[in-house]
VONUVO-587008 format. One record per atom (N, C-alpha, C): residue in three letters; x, y, z. Coordinates in Angstrom, 2 decimals, decimal comma, m for minus. Layout:
BEGIN
<node rest="ala" u="X" v="Y" w="Z"/>
...
***
This chain:
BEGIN
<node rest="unk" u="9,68" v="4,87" w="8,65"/>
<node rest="unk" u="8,94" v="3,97" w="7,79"/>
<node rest="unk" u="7,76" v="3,42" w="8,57"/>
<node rest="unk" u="6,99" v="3,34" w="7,57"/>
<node rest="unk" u="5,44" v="2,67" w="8,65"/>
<node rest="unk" u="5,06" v="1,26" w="7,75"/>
<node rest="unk" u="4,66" v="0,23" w="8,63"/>
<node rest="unk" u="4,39" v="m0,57" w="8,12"/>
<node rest="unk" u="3,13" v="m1,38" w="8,19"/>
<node rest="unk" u="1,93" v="m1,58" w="7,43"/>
<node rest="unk" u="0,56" v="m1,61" w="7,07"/>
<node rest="unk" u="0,58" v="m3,33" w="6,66"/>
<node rest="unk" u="m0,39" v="m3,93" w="7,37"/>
<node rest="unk" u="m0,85" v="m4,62" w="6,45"/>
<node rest="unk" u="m2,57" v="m4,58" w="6,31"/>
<node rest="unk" u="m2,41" v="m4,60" w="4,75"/>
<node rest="unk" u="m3,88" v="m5,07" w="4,50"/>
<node rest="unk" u="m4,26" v="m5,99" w="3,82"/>
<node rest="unk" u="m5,58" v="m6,16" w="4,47"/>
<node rest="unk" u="m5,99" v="m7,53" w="4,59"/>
<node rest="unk" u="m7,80" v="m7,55" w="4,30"/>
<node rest="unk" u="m7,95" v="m8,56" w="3,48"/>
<node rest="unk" u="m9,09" v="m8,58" w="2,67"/>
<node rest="unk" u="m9,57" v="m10,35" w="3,25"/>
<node rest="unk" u="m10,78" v="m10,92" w="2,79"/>
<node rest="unk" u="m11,38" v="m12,24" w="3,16"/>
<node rest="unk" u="m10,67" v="m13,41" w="2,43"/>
<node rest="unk" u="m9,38" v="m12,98" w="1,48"/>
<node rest="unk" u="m9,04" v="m14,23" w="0,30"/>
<node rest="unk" u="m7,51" v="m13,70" w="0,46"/>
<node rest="unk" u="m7,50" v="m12,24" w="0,96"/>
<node rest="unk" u="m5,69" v="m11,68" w="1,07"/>
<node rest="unk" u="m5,20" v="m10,85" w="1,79"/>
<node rest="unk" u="m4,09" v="m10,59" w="1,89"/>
<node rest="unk" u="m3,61" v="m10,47" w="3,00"/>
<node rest="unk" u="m1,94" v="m9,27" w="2,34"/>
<node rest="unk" u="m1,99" v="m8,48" w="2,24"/>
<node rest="unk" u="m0,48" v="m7,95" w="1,54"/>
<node rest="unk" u="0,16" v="m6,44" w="2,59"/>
<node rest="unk" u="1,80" v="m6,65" w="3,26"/>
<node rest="unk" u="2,29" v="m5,89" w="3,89"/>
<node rest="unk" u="2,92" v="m5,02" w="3,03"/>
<node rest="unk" u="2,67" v="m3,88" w="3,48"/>
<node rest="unk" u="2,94" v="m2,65" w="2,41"/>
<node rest="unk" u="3,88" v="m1,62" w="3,19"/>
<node rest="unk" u="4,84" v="m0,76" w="3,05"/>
<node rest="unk" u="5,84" v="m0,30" w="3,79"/>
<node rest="unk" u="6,07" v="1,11" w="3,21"/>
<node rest="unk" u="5,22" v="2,06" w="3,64"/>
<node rest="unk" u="5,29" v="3,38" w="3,41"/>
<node rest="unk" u="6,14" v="4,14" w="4,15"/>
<node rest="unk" u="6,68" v="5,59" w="3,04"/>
<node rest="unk" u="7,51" v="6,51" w="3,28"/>
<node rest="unk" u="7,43" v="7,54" w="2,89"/>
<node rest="unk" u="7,46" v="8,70" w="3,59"/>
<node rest="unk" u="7,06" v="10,04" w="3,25"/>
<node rest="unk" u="8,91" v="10,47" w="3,06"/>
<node rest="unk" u="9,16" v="11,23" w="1,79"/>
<node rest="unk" u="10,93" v="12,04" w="1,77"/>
<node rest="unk" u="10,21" v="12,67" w="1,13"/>
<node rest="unk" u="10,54" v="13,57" w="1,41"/>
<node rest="unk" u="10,23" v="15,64" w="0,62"/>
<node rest="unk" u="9,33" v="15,91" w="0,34"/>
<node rest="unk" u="8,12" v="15,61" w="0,79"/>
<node rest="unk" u="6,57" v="16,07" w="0,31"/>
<node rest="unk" u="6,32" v="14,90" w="m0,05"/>
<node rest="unk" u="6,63" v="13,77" w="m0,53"/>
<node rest="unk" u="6,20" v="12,59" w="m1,59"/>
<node rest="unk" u="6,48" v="11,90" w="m0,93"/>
<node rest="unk" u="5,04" v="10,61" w="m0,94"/>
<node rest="unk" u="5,42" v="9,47" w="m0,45"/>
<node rest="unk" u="5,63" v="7,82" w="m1,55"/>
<node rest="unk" u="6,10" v="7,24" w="m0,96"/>
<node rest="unk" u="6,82" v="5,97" w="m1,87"/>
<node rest="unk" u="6,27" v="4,70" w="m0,83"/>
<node rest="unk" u="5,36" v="3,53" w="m1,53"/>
<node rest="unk" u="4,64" v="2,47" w="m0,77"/>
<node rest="unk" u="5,74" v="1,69" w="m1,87"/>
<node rest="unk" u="5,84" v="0,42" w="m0,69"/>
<node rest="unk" u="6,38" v="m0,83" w="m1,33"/>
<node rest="unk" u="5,30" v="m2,12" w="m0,77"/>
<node rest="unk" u="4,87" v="m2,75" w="m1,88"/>
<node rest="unk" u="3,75" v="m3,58" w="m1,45"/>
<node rest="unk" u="4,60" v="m5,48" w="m1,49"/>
<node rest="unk" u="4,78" v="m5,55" w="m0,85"/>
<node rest="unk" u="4,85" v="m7,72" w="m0,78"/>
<node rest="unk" u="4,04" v="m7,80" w="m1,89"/>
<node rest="unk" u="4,93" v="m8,93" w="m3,03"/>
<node rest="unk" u="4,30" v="m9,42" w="m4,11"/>
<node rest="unk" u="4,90" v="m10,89" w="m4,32"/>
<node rest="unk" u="4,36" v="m12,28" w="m4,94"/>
<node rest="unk" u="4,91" v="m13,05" w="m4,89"/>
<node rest="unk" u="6,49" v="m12,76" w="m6,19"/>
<node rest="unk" u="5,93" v="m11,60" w="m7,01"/>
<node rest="unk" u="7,12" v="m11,80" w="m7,52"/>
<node rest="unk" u="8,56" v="m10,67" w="m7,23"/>
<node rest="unk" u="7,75" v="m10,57" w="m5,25"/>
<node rest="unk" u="9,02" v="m9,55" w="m5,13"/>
<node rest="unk" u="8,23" v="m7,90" w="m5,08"/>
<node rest="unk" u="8,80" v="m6,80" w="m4,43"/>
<node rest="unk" u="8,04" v="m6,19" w="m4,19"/>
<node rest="unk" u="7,78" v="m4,86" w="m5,19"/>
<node rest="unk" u="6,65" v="m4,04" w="m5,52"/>
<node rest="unk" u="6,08" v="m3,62" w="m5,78"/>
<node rest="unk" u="5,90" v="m1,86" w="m5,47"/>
<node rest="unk" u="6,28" v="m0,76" w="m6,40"/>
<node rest="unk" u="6,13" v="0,76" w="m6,07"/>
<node rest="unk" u="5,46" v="1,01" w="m6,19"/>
<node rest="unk" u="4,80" v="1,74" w="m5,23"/>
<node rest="unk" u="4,09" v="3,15" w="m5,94"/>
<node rest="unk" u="4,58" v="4,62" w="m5,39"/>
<node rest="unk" u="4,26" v="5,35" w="m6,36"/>
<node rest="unk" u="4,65" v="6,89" w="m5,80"/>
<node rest="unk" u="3,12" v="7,85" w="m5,75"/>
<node rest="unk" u="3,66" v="8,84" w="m4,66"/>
<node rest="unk" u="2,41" v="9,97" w="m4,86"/>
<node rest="unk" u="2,77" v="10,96" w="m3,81"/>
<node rest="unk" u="1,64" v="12,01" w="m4,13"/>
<node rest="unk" u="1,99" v="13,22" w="m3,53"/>
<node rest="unk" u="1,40" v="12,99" w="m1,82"/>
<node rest="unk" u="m0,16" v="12,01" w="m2,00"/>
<node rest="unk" u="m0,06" v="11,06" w="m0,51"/>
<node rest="unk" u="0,06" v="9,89" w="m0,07"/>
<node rest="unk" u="0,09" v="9,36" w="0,89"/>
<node rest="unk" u="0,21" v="7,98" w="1,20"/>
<node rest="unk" u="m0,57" v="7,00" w="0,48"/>
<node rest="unk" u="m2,19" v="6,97" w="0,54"/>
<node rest="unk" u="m3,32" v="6,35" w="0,05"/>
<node rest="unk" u="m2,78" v="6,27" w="m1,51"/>
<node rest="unk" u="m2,12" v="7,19" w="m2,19"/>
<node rest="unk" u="m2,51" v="7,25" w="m3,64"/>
<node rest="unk" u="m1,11" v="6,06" w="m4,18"/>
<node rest="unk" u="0,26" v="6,38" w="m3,11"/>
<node rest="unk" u="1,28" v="5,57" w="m3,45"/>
<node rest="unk" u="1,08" v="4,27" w="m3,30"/>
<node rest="unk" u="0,65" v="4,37" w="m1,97"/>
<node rest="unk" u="m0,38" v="2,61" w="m1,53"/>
<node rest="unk" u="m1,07" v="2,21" w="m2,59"/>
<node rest="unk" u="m2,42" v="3,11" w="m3,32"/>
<node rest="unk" u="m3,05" v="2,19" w="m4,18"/>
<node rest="unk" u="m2,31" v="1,79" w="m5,60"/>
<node rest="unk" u="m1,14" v="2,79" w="m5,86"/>
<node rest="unk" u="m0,10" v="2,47" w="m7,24"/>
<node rest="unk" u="0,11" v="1,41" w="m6,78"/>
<node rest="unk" u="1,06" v="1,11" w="m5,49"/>
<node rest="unk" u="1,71" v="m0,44" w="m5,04"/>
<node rest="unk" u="1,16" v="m1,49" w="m5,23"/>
<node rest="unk" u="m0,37" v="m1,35" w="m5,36"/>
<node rest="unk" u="m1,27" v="m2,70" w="m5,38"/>
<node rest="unk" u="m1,50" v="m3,22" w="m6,74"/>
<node rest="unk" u="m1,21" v="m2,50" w="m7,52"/>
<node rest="unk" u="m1,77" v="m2,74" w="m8,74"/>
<node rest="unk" u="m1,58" v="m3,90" w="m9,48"/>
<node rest="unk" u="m0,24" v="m4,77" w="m9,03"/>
<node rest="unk" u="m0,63" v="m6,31" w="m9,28"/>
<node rest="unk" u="m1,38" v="m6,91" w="m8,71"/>
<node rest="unk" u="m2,27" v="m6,63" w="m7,65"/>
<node rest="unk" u="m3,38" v="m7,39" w="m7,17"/>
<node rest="unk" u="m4,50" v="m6,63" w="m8,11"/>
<node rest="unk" u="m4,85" v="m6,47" w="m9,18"/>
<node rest="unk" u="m5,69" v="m5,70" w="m9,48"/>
<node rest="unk" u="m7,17" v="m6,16" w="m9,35"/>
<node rest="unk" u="m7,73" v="m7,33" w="m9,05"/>
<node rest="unk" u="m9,13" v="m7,70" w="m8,55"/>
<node rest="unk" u="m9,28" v="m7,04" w="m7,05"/>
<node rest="unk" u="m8,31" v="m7,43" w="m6,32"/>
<node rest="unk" u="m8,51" v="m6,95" w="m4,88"/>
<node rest="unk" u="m7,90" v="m5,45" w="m4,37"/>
<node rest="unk" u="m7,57" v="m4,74" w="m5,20"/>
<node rest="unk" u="m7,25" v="m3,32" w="m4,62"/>
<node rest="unk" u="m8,54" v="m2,44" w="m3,82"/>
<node rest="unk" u="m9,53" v="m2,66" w="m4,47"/>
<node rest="unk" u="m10,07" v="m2,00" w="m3,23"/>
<node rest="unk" u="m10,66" v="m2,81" w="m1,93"/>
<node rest="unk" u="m10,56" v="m4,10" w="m2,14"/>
<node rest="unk" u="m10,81" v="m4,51" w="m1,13"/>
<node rest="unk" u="m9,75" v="m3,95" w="0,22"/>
<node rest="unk" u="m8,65" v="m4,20" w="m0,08"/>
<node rest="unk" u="m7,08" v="m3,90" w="0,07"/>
<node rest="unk" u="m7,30" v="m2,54" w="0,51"/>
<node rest="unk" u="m7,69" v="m1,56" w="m0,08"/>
<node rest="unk" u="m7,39" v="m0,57" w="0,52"/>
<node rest="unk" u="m8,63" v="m0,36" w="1,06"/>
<node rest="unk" u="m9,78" v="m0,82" w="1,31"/>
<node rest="unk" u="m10,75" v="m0,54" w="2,45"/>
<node rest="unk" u="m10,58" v="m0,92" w="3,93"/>
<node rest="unk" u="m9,63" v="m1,71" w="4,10"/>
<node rest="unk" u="m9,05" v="m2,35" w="5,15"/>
<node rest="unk" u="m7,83" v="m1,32" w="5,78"/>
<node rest="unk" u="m7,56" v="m0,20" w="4,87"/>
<node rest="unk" u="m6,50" v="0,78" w="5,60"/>
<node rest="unk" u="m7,03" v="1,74" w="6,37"/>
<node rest="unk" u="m6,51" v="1,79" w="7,44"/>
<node rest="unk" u="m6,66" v="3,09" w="8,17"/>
<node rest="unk" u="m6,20" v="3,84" w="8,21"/>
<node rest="unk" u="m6,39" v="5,59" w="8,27"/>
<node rest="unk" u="m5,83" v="6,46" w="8,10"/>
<node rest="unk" u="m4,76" v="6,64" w="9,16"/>
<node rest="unk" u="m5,50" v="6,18" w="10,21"/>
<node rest="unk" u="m4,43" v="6,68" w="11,61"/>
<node rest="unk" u="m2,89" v="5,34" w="11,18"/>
<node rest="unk" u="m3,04" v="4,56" w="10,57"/>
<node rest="unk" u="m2,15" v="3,80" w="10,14"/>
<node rest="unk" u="m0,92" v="4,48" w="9,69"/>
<node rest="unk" u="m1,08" v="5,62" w="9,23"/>
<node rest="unk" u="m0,42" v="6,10" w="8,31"/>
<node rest="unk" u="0,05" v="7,65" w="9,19"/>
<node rest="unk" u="m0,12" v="7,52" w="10,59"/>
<node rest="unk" u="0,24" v="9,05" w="11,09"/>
<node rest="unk" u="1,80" v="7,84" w="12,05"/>
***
């Protein structure tokens, strides 16, 4: 499991990615508890996970690094 946080000028959210069988699965920190996404890569499950932040997702994910995720 790898664990990311990203972080924007107003937020801040730890996200906990996993690659099983080709597919990866992000769980994002949410105040109401945490948050899936699925995909065939990391970036795409990460940006499903965010989607209750929906003003700040790309802030959120401009703050990720790829090498984050090796």
């Amino acid at each position: 499991m790898i664990l990311v946080r990203l972080a924007g000028p107003t937020i801040s959210v730890d996200v906990r990615v996993l690659e099983v069988r080709g597919r990866w699965i992000a769980s994002a920190d949410t105040a109401n508890g945490p948050t899936l996404g699925l995909g065939f890569a990391a970036d795409t499950a990460i940006e499903r996970a965010l989607q209750p932040f929906e003003e700040s997702v790309a802030e959120l994910l401009g703050s990720l690094h790829r090498q984050d995720l090796s």
